[in-house]
C-alpha positions as CSV (number, residue, x, y, z in Angstrom):
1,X,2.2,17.3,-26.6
2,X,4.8,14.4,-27.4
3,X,8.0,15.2,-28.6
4,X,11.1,13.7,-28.8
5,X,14.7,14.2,-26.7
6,X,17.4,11.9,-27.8
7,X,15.5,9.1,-29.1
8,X,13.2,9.5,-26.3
9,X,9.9,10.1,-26.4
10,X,9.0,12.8,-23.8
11,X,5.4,14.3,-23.0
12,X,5.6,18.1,-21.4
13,X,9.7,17.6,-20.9
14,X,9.4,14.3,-18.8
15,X,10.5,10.8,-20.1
16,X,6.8,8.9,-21.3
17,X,8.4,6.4,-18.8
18,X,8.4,8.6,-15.7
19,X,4.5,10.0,-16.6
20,X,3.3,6.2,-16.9
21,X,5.2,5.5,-13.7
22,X,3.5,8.5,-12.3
23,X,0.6,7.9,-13.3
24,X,0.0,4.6,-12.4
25,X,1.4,5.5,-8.5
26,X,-1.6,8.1,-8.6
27,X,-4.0,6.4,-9.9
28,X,-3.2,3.2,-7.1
29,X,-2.8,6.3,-4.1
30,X,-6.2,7.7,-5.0
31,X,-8.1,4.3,-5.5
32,X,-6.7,3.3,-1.5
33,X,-7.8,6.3,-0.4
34,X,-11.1,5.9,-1.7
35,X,-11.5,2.7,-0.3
36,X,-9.9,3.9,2.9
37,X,-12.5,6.8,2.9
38,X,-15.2,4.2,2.0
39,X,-14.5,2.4,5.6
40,X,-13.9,5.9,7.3
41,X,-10.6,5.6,7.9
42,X,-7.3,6.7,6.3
43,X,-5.4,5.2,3.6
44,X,-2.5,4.4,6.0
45,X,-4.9,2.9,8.7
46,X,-6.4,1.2,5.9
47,X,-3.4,-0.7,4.4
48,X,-2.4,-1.3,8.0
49,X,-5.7,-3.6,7.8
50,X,-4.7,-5.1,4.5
51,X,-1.2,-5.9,6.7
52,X,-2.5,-7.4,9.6
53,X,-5.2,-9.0,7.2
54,X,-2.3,-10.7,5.0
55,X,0.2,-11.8,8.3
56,X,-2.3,-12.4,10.8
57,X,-2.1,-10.6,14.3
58,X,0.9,-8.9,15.1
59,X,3.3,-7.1,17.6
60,X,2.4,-3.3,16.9
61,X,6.9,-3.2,16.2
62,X,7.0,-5.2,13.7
63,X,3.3,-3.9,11.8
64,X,5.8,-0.6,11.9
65,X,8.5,-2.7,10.1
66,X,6.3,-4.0,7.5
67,X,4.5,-0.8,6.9
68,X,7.6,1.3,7.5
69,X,5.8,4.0,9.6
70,X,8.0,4.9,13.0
71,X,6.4,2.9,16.0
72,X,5.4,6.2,17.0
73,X,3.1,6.5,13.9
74,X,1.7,3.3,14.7
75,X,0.7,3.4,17.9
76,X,-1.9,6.4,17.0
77,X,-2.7,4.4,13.7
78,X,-3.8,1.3,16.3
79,X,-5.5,3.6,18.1
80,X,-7.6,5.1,15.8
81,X,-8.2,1.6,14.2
82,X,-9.4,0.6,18.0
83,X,-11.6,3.4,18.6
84,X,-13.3,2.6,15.2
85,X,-13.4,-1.0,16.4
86,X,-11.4,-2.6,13.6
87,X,-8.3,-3.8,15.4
88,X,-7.8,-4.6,19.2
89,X,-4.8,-4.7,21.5
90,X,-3.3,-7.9,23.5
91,X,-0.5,-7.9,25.7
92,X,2.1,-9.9,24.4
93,X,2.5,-13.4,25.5
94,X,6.4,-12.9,25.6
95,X,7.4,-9.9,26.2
96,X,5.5,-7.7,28.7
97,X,6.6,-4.4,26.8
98,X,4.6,-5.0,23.4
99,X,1.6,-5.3,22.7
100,X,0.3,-8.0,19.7
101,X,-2.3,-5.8,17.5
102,X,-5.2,-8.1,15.9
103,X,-7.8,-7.5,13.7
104,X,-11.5,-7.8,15.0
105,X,-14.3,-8.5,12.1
106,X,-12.5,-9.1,9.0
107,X,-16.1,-10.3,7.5
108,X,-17.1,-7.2,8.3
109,X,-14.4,-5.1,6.7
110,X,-14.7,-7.7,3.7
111,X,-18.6,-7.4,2.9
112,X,-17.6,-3.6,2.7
113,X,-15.0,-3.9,0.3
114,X,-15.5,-7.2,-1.7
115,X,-17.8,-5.5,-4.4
116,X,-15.1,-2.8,-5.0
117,X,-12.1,-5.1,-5.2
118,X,-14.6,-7.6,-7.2
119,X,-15.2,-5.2,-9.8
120,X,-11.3,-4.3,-9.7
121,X,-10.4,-8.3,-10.1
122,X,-13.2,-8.1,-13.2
123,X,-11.5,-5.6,-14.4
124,X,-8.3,-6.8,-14.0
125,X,-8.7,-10.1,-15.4
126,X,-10.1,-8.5,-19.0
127,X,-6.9,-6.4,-19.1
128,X,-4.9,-9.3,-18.5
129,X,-6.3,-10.7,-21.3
130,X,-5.3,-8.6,-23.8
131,X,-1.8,-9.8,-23.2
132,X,0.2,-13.6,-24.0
133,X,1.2,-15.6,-21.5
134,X,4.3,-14.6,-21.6
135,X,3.9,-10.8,-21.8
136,X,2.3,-11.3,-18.3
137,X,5.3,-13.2,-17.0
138,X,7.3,-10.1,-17.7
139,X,4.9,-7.7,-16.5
140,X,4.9,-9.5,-13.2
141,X,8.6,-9.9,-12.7
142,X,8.8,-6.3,-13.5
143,X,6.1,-5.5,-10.9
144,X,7.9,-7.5,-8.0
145,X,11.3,-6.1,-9.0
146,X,9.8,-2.5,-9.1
147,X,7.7,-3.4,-5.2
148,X,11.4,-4.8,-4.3
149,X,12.7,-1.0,-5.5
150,X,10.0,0.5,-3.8
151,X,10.6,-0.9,-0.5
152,X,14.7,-0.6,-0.4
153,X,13.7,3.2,-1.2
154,X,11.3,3.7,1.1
155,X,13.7,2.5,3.6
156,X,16.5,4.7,2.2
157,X,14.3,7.9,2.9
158,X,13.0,6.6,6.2
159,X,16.6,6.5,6.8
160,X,17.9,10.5,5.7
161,X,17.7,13.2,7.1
162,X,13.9,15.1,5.5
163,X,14.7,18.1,3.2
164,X,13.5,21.6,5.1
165,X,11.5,23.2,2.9
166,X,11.9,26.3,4.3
């Protein structure tokens, strides 16, 4: 039920803003995790892929920089990609402590998930058409200004200490 607070519309006590935000954050989660699930791996493993996919190979530090998992994380992420024989290791050309991280069949990884982001792009595009030139201007400078958000808080949480929940 929508009421409003203050000149604000609100929908059970929260701002229609912050529902919309939320909403939209679960709805993209859930459909990477589908996907993910669809190649029978997990969503992190899987936008890991879309990573390596978008920069080319890379050494396995800085595939933790741009995903802003702990090395750690991403060393068994690399190994389960390996074992499942998307991804393979190389030493590093330069520096005998790293290891460059490349993917292995990105046809293969594309023929699965081409018809799913093909009917997403379909999508998509009628949406976008429902809206002027200029409303989609907007909508994608707000969209890079809230990824740029996004990723400075990501880092600032990365950074803290985690709450104990218990």
């Amino acid at each position: 039920m929508a009421t409003r607070t203050k000149g604000r519309r609100t929908v059970a006590g929260l701002p229609h803003e912050e529902l919309l935000g939320r909403e939209l954050s679960n709805a993209v989660i859930f459909f990477h995790e589908a996907v993910a699930a669809h190649l029978g791996i997990s969503a992190a493993e899987w936008k890991c892929i879309g990573l390596l996919e978008q920069n080319g190979p890379l050494a396995a530090s800085r595939l933790a920089e741009l995903s802003s998992f702990t090395t750690g994380a991403i060393t068994g992420i690399v190994d389960r990609l390996e074992r499942a024989g998307y991804v393979c290791r190389q030493a590093h050309p330069t520096d005998r402590r790293s290891v460059i991280v490349m993917l292995l069949d990105v046809r293969r990884v594309r023929e699965i998930v081409e018809p799913v982001f093909q009917s997403l792009m379909k999508g998509m595009a009628q949406l976008a058409s429902r809206f002027s030139a200029e409303e989609l201007s907007a909508i994608a400078l707000f969209m890079s200004a809230m990824a740029n958000l996004l990723r400075g808080e990501t880092a600032k949480l990365k950074s803290s200490s985690p709450t104990k929940t218990r």
